[in-house]
Backbone atoms as SQL, in Angstrom:
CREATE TABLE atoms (id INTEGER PRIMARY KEY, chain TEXT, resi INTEGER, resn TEXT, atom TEXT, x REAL, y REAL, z REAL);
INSERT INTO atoms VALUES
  (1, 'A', 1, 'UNK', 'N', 94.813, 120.503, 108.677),
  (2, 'A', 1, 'UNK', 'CA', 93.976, 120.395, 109.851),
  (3, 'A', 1, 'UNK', 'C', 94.662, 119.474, 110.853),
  (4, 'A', 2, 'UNK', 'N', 95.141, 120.172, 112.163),
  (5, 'A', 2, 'UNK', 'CA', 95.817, 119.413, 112.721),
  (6, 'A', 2, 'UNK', 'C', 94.689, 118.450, 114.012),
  (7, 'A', 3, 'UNK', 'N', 95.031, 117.629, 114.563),
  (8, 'A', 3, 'UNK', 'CA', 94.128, 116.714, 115.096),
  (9, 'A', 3, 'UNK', 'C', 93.351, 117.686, 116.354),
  (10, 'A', 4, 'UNK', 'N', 94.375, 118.948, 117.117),
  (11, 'A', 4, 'UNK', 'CA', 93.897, 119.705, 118.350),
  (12, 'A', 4, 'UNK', 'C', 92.517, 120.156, 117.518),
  (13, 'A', 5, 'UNK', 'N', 92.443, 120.606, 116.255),
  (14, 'A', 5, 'UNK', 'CA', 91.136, 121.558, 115.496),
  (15, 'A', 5, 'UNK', 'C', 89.691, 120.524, 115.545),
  (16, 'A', 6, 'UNK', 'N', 90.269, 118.889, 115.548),
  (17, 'A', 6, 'UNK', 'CA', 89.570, 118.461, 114.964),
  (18, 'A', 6, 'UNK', 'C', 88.276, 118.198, 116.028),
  (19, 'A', 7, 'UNK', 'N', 88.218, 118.093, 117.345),
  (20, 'A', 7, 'UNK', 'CA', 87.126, 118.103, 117.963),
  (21, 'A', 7, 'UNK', 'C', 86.220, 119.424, 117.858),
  (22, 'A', 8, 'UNK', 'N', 86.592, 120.202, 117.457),
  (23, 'A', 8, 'UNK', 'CA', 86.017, 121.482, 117.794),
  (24, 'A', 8, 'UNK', 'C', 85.284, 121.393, 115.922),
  (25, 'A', 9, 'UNK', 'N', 85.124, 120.818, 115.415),
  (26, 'A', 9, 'UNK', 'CA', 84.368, 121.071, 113.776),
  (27, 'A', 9, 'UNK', 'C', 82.976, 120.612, 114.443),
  (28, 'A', 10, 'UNK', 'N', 81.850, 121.476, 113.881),
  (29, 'A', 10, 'UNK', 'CA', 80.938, 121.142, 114.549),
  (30, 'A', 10, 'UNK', 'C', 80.052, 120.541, 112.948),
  (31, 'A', 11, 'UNK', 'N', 80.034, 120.891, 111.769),
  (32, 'A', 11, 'UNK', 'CA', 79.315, 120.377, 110.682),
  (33, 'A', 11, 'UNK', 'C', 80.409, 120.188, 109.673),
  (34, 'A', 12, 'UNK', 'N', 79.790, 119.389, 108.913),
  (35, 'A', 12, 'UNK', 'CA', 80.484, 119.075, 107.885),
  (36, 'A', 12, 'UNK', 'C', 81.428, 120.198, 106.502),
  (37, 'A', 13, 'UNK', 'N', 80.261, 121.274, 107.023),
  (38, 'A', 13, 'UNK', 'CA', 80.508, 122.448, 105.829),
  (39, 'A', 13, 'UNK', 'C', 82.216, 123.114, 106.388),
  (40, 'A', 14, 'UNK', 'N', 82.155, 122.363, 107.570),
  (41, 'A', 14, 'UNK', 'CA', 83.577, 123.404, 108.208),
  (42, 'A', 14, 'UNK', 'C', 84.677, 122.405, 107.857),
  (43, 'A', 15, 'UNK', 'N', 84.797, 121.309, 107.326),
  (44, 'A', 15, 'UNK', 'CA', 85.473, 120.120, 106.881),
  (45, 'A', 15, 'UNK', 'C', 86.340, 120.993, 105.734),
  (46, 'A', 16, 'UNK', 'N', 87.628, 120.363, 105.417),
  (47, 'A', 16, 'UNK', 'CA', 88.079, 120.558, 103.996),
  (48, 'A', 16, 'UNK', 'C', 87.200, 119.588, 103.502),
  (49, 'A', 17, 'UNK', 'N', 87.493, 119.788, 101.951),
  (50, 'A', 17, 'UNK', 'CA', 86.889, 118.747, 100.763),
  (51, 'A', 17, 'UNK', 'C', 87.773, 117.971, 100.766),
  (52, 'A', 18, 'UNK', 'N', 87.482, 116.610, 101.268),
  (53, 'A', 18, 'UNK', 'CA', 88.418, 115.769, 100.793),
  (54, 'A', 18, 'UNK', 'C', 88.190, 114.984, 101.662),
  (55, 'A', 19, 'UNK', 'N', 88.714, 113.354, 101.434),
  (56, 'A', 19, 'UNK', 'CA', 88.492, 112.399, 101.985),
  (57, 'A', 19, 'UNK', 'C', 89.573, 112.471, 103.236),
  (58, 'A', 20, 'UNK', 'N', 89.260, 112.546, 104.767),
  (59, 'A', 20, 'UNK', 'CA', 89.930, 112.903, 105.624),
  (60, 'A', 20, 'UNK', 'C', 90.153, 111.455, 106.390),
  (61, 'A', 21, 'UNK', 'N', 91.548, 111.609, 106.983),
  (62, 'A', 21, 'UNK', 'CA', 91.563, 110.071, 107.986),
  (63, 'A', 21, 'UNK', 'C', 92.285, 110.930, 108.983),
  (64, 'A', 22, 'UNK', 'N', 91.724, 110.331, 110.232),
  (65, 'A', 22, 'UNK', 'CA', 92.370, 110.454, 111.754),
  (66, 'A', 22, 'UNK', 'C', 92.794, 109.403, 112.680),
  (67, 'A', 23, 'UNK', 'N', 93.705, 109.444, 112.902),
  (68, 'A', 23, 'UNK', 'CA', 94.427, 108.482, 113.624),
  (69, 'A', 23, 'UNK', 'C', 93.799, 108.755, 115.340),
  (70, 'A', 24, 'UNK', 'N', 93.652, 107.855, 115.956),
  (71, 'A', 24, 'UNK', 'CA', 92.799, 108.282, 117.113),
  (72, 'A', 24, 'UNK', 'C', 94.108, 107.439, 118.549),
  (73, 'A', 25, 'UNK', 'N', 92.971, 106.814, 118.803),
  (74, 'A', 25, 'UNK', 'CA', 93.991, 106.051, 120.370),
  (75, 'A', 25, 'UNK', 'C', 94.994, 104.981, 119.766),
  (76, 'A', 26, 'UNK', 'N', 96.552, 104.883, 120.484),
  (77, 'A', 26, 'UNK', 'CA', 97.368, 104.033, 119.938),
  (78, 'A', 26, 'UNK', 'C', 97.494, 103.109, 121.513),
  (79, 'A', 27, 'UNK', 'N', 97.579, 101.646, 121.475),
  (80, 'A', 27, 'UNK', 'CA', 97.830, 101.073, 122.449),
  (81, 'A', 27, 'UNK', 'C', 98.256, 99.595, 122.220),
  (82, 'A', 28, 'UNK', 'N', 97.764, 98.646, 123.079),
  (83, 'A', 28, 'UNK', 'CA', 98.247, 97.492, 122.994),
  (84, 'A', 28, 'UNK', 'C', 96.870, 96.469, 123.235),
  (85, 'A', 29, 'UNK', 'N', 97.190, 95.647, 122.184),
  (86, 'A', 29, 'UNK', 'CA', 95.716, 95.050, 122.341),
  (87, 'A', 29, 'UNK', 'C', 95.604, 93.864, 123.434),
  (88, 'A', 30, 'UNK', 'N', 94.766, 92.869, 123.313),
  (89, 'A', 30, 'UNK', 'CA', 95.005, 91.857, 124.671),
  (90, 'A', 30, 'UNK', 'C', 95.990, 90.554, 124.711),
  (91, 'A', 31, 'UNK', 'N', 96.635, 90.917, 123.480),
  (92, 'A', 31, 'UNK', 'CA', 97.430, 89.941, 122.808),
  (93, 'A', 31, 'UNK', 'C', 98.964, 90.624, 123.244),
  (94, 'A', 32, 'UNK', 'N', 98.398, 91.922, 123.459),
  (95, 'A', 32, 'UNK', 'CA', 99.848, 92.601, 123.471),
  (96, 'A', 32, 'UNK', 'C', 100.762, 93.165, 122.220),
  (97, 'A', 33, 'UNK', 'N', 99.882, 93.169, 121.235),
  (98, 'A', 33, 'UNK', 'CA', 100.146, 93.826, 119.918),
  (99, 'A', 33, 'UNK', 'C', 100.443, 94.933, 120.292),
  (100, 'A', 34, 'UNK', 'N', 100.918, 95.940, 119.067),
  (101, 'A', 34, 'UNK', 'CA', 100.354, 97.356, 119.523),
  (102, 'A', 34, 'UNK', 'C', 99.215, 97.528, 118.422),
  (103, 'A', 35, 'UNK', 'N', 98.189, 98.848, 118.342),
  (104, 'A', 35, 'UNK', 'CA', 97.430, 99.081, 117.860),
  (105, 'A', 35, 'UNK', 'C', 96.966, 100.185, 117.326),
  (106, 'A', 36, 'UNK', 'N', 96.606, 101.109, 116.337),
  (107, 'A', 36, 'UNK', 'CA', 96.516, 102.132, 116.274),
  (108, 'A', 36, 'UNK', 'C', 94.588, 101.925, 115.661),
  (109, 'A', 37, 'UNK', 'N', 94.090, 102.795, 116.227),
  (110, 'A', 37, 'UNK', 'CA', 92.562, 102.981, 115.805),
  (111, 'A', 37, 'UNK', 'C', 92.187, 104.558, 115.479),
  (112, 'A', 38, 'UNK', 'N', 91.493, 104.586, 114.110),
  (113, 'A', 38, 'UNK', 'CA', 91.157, 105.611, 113.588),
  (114, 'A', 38, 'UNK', 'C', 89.471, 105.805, 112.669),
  (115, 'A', 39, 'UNK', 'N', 89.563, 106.849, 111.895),
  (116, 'A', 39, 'UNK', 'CA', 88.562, 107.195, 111.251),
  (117, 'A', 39, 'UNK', 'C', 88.623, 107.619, 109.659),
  (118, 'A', 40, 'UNK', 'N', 87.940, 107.541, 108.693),
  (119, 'A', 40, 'UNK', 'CA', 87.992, 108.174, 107.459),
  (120, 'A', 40, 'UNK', 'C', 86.631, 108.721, 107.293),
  (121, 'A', 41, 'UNK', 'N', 86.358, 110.162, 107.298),
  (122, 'A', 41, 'UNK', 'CA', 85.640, 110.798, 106.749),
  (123, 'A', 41, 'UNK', 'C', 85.748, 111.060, 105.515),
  (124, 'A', 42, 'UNK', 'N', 84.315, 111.122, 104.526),
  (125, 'A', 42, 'UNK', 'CA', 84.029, 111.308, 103.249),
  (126, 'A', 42, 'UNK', 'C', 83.665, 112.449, 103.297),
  (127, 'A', 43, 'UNK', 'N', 84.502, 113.716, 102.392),
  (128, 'A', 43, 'UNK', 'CA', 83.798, 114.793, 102.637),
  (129, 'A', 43, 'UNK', 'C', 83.950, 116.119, 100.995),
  (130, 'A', 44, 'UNK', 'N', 84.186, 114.469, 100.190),
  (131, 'A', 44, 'UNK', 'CA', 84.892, 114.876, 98.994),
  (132, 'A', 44, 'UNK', 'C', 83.342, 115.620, 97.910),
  (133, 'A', 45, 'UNK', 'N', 82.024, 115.350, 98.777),
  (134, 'A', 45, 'UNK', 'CA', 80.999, 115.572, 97.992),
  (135, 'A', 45, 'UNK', 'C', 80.300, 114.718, 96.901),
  (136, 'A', 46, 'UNK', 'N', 80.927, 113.513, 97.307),
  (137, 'A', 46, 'UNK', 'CA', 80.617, 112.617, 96.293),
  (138, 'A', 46, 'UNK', 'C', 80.774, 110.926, 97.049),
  (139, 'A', 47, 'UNK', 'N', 80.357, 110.169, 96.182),
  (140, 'A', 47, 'UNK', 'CA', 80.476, 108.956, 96.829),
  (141, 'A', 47, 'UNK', 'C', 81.886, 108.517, 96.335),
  (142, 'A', 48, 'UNK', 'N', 82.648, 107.666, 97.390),
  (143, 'A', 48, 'UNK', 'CA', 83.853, 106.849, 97.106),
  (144, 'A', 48, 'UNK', 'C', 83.883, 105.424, 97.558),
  (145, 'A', 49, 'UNK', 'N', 84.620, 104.766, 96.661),
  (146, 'A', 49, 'UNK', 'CA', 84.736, 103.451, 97.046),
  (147, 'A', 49, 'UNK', 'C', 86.398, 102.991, 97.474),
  (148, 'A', 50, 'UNK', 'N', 86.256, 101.264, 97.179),
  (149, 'A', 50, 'UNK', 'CA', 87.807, 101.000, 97.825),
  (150, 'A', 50, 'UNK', 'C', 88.919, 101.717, 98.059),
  (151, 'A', 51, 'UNK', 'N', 88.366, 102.429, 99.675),
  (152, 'A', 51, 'UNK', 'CA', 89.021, 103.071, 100.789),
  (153, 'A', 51, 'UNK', 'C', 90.063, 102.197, 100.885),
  (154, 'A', 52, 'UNK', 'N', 91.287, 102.317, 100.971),
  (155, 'A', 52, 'UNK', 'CA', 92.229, 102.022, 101.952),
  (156, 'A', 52, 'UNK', 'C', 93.105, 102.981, 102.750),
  (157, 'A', 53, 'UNK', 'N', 93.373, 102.807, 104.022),
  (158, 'A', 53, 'UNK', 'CA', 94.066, 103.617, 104.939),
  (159, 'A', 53, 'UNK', 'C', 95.376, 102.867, 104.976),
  (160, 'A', 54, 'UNK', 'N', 96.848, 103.507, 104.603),
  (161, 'A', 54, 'UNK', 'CA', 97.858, 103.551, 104.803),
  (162, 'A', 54, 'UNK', 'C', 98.581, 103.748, 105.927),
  (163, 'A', 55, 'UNK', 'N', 99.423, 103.250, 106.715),
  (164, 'A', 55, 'UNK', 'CA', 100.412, 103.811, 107.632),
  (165, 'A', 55, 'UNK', 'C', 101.727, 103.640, 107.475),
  (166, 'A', 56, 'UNK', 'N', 102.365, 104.885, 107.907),
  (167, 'A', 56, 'UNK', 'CA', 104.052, 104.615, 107.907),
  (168, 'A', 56, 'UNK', 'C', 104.067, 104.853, 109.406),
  (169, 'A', 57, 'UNK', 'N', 105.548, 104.308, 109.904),
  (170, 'A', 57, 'UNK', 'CA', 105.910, 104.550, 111.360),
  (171, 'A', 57, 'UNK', 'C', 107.209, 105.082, 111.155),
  (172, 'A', 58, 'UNK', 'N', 107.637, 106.136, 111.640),
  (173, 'A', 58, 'UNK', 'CA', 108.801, 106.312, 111.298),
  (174, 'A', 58, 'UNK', 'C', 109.883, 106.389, 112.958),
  (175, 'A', 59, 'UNK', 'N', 111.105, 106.078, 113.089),
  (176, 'A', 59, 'UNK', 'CA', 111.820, 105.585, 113.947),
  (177, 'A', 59, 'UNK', 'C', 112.574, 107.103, 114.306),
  (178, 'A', 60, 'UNK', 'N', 113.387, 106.864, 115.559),
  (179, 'A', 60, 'UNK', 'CA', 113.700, 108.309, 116.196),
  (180, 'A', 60, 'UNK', 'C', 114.561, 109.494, 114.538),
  (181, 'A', 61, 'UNK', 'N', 114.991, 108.462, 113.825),
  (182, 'A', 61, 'UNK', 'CA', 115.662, 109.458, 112.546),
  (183, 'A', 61, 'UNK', 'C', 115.038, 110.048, 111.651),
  (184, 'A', 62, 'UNK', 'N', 113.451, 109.598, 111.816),
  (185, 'A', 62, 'UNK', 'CA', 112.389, 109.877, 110.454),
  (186, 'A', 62, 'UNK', 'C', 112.778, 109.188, 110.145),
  (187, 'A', 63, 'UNK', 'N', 113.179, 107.488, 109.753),
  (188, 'A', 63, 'UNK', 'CA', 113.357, 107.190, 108.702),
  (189, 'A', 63, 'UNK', 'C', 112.143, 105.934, 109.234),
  (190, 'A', 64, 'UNK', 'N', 111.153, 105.832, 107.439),
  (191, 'A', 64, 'UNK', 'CA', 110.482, 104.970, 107.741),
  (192, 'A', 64, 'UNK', 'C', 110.639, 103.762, 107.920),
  (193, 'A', 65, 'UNK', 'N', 110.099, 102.930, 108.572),
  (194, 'A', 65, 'UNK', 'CA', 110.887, 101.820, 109.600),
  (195, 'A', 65, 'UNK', 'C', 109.413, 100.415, 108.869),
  (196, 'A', 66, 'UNK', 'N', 108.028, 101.004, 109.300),
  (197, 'A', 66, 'UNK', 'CA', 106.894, 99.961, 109.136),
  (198, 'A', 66, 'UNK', 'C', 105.990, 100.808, 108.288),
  (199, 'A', 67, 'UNK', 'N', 105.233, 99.931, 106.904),
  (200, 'A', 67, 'UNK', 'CA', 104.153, 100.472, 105.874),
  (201, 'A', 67, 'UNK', 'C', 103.162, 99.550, 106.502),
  (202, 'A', 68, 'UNK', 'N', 102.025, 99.826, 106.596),
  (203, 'A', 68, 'UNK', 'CA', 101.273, 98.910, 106.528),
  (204, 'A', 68, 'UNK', 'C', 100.014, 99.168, 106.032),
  (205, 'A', 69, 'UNK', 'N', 98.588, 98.760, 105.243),
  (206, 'A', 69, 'UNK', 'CA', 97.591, 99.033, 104.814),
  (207, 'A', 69, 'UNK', 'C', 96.279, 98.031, 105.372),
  (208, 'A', 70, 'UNK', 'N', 95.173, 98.886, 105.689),
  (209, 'A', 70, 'UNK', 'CA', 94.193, 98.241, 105.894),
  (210, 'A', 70, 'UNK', 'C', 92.827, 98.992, 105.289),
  (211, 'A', 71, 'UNK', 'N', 92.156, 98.092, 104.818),
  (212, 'A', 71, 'UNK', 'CA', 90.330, 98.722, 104.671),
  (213, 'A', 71, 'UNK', 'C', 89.944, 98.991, 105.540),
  (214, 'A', 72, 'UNK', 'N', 88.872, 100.366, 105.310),
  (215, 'A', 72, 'UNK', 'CA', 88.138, 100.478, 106.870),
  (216, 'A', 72, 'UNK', 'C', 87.026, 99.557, 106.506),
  (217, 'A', 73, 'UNK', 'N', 86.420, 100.141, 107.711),
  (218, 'A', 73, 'UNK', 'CA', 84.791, 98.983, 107.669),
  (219, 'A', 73, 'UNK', 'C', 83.622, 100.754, 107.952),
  (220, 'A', 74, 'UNK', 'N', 82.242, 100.429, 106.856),
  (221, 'A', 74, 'UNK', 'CA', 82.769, 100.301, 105.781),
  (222, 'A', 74, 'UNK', 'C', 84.105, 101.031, 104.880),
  (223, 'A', 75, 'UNK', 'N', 83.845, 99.889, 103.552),
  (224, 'A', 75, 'UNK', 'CA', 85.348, 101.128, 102.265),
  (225, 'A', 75, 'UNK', 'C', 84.284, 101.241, 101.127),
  (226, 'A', 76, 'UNK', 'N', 83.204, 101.578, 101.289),
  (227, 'A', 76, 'UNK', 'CA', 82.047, 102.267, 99.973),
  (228, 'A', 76, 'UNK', 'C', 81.421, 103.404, 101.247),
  (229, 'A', 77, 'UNK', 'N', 81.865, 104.476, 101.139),
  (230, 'A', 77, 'UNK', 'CA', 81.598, 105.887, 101.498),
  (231, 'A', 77, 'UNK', 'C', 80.689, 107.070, 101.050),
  (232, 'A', 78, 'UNK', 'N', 79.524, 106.970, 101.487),
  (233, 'A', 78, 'UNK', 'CA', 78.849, 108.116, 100.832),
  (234, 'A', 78, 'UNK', 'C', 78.990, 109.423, 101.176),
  (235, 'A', 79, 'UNK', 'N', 78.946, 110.998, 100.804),
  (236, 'A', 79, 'UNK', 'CA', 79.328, 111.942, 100.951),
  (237, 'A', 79, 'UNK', 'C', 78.555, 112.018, 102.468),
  (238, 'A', 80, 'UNK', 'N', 79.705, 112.433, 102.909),
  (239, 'A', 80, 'UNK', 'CA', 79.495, 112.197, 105.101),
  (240, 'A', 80, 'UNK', 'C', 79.676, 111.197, 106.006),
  (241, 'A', 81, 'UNK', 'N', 79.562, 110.003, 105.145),
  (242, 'A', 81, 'UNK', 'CA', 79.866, 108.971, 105.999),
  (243, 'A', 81, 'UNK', 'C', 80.802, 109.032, 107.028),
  (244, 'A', 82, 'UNK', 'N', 81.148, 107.607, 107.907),
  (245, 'A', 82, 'UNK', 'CA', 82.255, 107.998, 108.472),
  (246, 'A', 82, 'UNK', 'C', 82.836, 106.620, 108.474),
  (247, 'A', 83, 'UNK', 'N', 83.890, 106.112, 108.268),
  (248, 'A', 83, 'UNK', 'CA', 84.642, 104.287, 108.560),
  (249, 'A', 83, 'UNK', 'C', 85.415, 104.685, 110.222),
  (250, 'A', 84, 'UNK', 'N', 85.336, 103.268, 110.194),
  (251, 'A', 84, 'UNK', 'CA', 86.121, 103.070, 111.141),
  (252, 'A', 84, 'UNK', 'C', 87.144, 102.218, 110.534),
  (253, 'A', 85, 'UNK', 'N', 89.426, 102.213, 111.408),
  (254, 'A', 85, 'UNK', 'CA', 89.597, 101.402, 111.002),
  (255, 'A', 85, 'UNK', 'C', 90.655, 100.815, 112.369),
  (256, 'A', 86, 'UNK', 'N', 91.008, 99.582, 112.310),
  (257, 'A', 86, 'UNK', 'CA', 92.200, 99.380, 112.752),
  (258, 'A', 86, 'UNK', 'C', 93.460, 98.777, 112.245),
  (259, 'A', 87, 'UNK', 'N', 94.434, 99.416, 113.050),
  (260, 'A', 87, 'UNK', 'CA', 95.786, 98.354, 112.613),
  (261, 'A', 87, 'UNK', 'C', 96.688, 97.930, 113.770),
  (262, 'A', 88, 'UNK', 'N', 96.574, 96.366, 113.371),
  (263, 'A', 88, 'UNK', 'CA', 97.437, 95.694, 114.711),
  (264, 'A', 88, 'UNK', 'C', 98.104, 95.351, 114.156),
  (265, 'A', 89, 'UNK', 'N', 99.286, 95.553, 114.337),
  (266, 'A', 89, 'UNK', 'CA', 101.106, 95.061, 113.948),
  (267, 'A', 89, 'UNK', 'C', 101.380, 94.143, 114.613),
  (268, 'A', 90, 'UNK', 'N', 101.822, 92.968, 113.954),
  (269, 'A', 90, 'UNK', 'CA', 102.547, 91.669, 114.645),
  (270, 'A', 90, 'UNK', 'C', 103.611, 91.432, 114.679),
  (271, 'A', 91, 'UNK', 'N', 104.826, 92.319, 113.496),
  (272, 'A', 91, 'UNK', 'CA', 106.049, 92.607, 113.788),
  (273, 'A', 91, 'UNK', 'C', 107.035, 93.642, 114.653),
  (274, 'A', 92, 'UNK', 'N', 105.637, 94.267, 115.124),
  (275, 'A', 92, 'UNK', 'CA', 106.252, 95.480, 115.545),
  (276, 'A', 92, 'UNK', 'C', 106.111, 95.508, 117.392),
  (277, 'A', 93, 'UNK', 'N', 106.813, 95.605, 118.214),
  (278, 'A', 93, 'UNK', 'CA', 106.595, 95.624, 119.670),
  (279, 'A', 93, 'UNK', 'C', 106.449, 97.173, 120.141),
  (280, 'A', 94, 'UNK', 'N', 107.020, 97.986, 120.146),
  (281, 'A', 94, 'UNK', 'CA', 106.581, 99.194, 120.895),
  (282, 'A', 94, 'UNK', 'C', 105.174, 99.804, 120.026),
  (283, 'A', 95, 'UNK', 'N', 104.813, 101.140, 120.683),
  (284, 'A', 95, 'UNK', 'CA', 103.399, 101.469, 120.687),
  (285, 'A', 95, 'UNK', 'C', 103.457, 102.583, 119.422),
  (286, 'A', 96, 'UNK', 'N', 102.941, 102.618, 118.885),
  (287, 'A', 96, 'UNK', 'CA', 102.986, 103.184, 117.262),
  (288, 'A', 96, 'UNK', 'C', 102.704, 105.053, 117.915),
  (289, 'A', 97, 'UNK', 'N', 103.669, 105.603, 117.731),
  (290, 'A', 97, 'UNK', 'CA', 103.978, 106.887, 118.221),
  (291, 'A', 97, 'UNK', 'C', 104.247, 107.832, 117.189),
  (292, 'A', 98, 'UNK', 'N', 105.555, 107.576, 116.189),
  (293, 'A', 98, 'UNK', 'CA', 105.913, 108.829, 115.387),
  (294, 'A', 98, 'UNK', 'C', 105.275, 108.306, 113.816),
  (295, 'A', 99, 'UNK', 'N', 104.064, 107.836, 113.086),
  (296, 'A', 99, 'UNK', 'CA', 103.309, 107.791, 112.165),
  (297, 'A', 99, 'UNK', 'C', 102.866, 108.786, 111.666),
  (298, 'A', 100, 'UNK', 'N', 102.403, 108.273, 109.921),
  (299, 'A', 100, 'UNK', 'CA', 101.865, 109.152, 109.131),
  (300, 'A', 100, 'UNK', 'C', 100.775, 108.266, 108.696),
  (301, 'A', 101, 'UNK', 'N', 99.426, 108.755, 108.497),
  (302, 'A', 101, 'UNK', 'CA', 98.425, 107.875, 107.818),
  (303, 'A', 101, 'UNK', 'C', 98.353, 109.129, 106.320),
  (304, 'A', 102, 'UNK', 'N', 97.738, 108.264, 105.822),
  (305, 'A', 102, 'UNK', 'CA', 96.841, 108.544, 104.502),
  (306, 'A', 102, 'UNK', 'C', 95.947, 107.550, 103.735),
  (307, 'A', 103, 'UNK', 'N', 95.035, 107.857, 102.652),
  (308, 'A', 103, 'UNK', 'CA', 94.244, 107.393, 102.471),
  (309, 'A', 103, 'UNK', 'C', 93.870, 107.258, 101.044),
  (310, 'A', 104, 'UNK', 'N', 93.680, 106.487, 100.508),
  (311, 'A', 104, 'UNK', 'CA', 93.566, 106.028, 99.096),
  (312, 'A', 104, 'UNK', 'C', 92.463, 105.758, 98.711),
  (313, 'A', 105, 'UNK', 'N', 91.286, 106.361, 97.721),
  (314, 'A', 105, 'UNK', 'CA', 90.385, 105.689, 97.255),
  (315, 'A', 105, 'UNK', 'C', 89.875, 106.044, 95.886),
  (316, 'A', 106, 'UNK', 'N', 88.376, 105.866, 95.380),
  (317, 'A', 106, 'UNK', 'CA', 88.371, 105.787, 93.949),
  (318, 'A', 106, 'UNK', 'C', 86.979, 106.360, 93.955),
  (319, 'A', 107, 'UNK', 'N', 86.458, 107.055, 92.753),
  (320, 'A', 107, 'UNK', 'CA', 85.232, 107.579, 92.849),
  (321, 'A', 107, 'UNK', 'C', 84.507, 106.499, 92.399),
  (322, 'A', 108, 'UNK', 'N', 83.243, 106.559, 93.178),
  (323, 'A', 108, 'UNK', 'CA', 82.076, 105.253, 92.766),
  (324, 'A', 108, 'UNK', 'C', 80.763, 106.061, 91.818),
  (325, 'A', 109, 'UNK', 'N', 81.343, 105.656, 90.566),
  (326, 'A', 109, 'UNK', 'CA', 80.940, 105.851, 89.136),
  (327, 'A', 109, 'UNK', 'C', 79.371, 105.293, 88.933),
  (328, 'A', 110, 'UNK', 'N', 79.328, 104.730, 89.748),
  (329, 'A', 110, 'UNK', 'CA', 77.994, 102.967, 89.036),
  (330, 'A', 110, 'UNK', 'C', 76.880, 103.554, 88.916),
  (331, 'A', 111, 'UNK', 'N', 76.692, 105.013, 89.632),
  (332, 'A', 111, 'UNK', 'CA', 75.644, 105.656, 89.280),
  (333, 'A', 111, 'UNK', 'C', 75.625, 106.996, 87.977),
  (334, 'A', 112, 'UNK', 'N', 76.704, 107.064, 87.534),
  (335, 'A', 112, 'UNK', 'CA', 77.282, 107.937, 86.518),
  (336, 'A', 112, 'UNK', 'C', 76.509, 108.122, 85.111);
């Protein structure tokens, strides 16, 4: 699912299964960081817990250059939810352009 599809999903049933993340606006914060802000949809049918969202940046060769990981807010996801997350880089000066996100989490059992 490429990001052009993704405004146009109008319910959840049109979702893949699976815990989805979107990378949204990339810029510079007031500090002058750069910044990337996104989303993780739960759409795995089930509840999940400790979400984390991954990023790579990769440099004009593909070669990955910056990893970085953050929790969204929330990272306990019930089937539909939605997180929000951000990531501000303090080593990094230009504006986070050629990235890959993904997303890591765990099924929340406690009701099992």
């Amino acid at each position: 699912m490429s990001i052009q599809e993704f405004p146009e999903i109008e319910t959840f049933q049109k979702l893949p299964r699976k815990v989805i993340v979107k990378g949204g606006s990339s810029g510079f914060n007031a500090q002058g960081k750069p910044e990337l802000r996104g989303i993780v949809i739960n759409n795995i049918g089930h509840t999940v817990k400790d979400v984390r969202v991954s990023l790579i940046i990769f440099n004009e060769n593909e070669i990955p250059i910056v990893n970085a990981s953050t929790v969204p807010d929330p990272s306990l996801l019930p089937q539909g939810a939605i997180a929000s997350f951000v990531f501000t880089l303090n080593d990094y000066d230009k504006e986070i352009a050629n990235y890959y996100l993904y997303v890591n989490w765990k099924y929340d059992d406690s009701n099992w």
